[in-house]
Rosetta silent file (secondary structure, phi, psi, omega in degrees, C-alpha in Angstrom):
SEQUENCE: XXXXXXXXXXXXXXXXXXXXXXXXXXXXXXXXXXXXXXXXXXXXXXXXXXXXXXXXXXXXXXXXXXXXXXXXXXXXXXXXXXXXXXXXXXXXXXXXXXXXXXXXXXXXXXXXXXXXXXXXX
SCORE:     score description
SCORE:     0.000 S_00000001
   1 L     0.000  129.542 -167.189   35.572 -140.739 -154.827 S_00000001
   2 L   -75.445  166.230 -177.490   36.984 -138.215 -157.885 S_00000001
   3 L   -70.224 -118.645  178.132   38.344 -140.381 -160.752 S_00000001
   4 H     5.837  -43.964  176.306   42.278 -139.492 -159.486 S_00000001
   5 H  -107.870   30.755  158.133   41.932 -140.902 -155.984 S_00000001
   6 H  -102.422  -41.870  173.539   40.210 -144.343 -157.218 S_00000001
   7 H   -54.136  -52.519 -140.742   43.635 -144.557 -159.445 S_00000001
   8 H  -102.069   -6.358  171.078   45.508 -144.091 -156.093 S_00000001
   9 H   -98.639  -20.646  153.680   43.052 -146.648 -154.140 S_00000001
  10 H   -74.359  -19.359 -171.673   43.667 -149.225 -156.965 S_00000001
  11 H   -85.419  -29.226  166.448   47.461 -148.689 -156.933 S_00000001
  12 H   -74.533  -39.764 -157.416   47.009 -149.524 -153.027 S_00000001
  13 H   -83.744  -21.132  170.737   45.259 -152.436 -153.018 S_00000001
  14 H   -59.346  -66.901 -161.679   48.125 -153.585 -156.013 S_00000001
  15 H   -52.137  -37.699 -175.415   51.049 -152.676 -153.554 S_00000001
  16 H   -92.699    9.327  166.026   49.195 -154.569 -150.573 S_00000001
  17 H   -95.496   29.230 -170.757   48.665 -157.464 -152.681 S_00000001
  18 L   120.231  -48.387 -144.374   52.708 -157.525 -153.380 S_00000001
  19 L   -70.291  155.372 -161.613   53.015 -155.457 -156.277 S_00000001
  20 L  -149.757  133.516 -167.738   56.112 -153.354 -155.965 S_00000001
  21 L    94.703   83.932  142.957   57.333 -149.955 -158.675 S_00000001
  22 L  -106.108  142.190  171.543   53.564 -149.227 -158.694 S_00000001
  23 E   -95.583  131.535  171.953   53.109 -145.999 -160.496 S_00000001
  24 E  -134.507  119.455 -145.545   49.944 -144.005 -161.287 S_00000001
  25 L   -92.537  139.385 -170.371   50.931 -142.181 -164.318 S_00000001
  26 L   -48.700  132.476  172.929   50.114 -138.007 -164.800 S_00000001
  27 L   -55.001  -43.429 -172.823   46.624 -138.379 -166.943 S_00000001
  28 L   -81.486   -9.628 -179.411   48.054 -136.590 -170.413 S_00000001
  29 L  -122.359   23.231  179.545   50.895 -138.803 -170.983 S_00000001
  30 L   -82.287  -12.708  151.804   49.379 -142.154 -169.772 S_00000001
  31 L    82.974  -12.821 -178.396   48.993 -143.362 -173.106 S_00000001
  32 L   108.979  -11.406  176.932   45.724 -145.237 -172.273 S_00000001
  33 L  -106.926   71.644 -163.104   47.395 -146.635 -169.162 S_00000001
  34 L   -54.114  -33.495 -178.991   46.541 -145.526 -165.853 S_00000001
  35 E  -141.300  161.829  167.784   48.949 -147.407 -163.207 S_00000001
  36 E  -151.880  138.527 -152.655   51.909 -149.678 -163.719 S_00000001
  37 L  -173.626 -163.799  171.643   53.748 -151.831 -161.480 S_00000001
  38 L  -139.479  115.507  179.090   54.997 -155.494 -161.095 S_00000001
  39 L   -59.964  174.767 -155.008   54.012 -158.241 -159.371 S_00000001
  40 L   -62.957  -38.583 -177.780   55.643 -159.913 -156.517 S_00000001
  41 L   -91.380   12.336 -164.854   57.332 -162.680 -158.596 S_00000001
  42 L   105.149  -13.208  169.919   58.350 -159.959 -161.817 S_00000001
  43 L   -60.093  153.810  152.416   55.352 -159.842 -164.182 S_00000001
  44 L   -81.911  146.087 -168.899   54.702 -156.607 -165.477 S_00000001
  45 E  -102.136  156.625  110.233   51.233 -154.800 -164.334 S_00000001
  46 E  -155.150  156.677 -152.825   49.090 -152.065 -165.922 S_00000001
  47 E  -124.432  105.231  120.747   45.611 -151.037 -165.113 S_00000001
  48 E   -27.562  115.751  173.486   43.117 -149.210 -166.939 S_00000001
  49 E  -110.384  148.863  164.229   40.573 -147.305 -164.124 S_00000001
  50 E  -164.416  108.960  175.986   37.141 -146.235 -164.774 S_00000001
  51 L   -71.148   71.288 -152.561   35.390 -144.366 -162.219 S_00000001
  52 L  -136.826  119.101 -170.990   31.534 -144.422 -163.663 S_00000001
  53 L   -94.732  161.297 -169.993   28.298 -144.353 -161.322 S_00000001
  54 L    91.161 -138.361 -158.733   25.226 -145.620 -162.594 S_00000001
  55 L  -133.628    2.856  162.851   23.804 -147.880 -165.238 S_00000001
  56 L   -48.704  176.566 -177.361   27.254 -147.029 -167.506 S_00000001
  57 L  -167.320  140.419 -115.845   29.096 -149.713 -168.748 S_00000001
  58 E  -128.298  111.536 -176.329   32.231 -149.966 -169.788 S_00000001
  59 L   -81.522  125.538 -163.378   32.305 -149.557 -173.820 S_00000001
  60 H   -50.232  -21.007 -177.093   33.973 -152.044 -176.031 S_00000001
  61 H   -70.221  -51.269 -166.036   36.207 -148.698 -178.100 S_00000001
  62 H   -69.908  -14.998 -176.998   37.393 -148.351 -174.296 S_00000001
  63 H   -97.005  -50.736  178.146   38.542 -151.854 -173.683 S_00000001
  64 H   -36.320  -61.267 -177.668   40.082 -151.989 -177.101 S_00000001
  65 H   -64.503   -6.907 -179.921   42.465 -148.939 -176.662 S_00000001
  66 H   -71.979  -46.697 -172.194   43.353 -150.422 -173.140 S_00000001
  67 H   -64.115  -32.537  150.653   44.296 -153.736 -174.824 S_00000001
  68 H   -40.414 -118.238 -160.372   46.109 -151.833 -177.616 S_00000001
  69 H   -13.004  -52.565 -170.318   47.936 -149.731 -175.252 S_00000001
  70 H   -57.372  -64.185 -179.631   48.859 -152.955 -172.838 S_00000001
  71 H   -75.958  -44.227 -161.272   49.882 -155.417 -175.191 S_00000001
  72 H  -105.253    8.150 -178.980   51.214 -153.540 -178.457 S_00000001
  73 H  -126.711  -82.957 -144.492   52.995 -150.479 -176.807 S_00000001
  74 H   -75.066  -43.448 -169.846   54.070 -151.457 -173.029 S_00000001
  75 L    79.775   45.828  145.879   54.257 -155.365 -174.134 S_00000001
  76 L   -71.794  130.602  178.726   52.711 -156.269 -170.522 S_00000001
  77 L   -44.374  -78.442  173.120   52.439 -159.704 -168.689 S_00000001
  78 E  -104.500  129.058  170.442   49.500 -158.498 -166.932 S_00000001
  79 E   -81.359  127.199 -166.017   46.349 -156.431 -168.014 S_00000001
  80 E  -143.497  116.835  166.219   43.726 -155.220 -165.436 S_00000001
  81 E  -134.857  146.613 -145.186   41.451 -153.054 -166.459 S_00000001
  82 E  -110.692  115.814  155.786   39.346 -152.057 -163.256 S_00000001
  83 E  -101.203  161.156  162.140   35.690 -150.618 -163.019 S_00000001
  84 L  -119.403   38.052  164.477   33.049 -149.492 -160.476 S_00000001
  85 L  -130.149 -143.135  170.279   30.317 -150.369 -163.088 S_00000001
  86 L  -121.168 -162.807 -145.999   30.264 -153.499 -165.187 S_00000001
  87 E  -149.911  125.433  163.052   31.866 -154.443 -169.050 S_00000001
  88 L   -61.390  162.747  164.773   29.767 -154.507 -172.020 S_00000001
  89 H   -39.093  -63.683  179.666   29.501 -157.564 -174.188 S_00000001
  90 H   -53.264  -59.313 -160.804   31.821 -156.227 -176.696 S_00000001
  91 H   -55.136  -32.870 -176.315   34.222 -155.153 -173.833 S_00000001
  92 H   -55.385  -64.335 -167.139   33.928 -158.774 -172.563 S_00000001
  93 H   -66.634  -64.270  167.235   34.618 -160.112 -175.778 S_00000001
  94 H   -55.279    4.938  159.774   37.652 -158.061 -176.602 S_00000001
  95 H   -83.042  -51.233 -135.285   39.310 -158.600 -172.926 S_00000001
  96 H   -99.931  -30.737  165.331   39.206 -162.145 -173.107 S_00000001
  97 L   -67.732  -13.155  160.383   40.663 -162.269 -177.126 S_00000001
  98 L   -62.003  -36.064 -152.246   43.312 -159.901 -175.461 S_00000001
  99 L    64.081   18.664  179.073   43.984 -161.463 -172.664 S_00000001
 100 L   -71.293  122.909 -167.991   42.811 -158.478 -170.607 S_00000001
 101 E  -122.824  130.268 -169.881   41.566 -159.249 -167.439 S_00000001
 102 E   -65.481  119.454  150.050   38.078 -157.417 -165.953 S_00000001
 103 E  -131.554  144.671 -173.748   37.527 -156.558 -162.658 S_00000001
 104 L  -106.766  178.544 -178.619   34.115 -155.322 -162.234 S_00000001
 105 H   -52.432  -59.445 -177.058   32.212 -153.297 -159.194 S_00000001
 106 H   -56.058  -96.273  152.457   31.517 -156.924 -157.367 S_00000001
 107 H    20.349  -70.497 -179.115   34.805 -157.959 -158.172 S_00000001
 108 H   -71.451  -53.924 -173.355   36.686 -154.486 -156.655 S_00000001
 109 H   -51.615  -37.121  167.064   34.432 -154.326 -153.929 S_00000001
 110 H   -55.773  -60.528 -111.460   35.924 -158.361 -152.791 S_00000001
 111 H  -100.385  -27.151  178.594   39.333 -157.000 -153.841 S_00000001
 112 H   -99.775    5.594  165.187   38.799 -153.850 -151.197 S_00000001
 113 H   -75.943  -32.780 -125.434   37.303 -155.775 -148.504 S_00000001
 114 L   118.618   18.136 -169.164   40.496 -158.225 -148.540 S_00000001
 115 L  -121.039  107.365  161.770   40.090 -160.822 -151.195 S_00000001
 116 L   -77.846  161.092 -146.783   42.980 -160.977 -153.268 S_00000001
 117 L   -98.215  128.789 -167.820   42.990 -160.444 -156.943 S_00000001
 118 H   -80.578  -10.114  177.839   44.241 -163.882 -158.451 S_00000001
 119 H   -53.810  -37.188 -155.612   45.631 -162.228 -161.303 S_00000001
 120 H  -111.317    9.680  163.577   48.290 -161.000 -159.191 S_00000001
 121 L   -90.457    0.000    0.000   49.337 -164.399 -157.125 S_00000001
């Protein structure tokens, strides 16, 4: 799956878990923010994607500017930032002082079988 239609298979699985305005914003002006949208009851969404095969890992500079972007520019309720690898230490540690919340390759794979993502009840 190209990095661009992973964006557009996370922005489905938001819209069939409720979410409703979801957007998946043109790559040069996203600002660090790949999709945006709202949940069912009115939070605000926005989702950092990373498409990365292998033994990558999701780098703590990469979680930062997500958290950055989320919180001190859009001012979102909820933060998702989405992988199909796993989240470094650092990345760990700077979601959860953020309030950013990780979904990792186990994690997406539940969320695209069916399992809904609790962030978003």
């Amino acid at each position: 799956m190209t990095w661009r239609a992973f964006e557009h298979h996370v922005a489905d699985l938001l819209r069939r878990d409720g979410c409703v305005d979801v957007v998946v914003r043109q790559a040069r002006t996203d600002r660090g923010i790949d999709i945006t949208g709202r949940t069912a009851d009115g939070r605000t969404v926005a989702v950092q994607c990373k498409n990365r095969s292998g033994r990558w890992t999701v780098p703590g500079a990469d979680m930062q500017k997500f958290a950055g972007a989320a919180r001190a520019i859009d001012h979102v309720d909820v933060a998702l930032f989405v992988a199909t690898s796993n989240f470094s230490h650092e990345s760990e540690a700077i979601a959860k002082l953020s309030g950013v919340i990780t979904v990792n390759r186990e994690q997406l794979e539940a969320w695209s079988a069916g399992v809904l993502l609790k962030a978003l009840r």
